[in-house]
N, C-alpha and C positions, 0 to 999 in steps of 0.2 A: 968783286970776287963773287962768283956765285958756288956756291956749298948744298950737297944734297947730302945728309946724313943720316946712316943707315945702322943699324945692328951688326957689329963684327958679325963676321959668317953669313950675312946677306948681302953682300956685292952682287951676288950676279944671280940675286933670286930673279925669274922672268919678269914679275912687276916692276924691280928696281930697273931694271935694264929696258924697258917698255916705258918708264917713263923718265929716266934720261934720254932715249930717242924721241919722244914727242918733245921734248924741252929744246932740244938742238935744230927741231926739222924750223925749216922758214918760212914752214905759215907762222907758227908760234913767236917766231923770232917779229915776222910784221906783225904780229897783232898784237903784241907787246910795246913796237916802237908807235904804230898807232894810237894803241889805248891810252897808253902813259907818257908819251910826248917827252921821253928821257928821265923818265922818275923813275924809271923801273930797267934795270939792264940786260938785255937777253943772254941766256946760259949760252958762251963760247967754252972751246977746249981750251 
């Protein structure tokens, strides 16, 4: 389960929402399963 946790009322400040898109996009996602070889699980919806 991946959790990003925010301050009620900051859901969709542009930071927060800029960095759930880089969290999802699939460089991140392979450089994740590269780096960490399954110790680490990439942010799905």
């Amino acid at each position: 389960m991946n959790i990003i946790a925010v301050k009620e009322g900051h859901e969709n400040d542009p930071g927060i929402q800029a960095l759930v898109k880089v969290l999802k996009s699939d460089e991140i996602k392979q450089y994740i399963n590269d780096t960490y070889d399954g110790a680490v699980i990439p942010f799905e919806d």
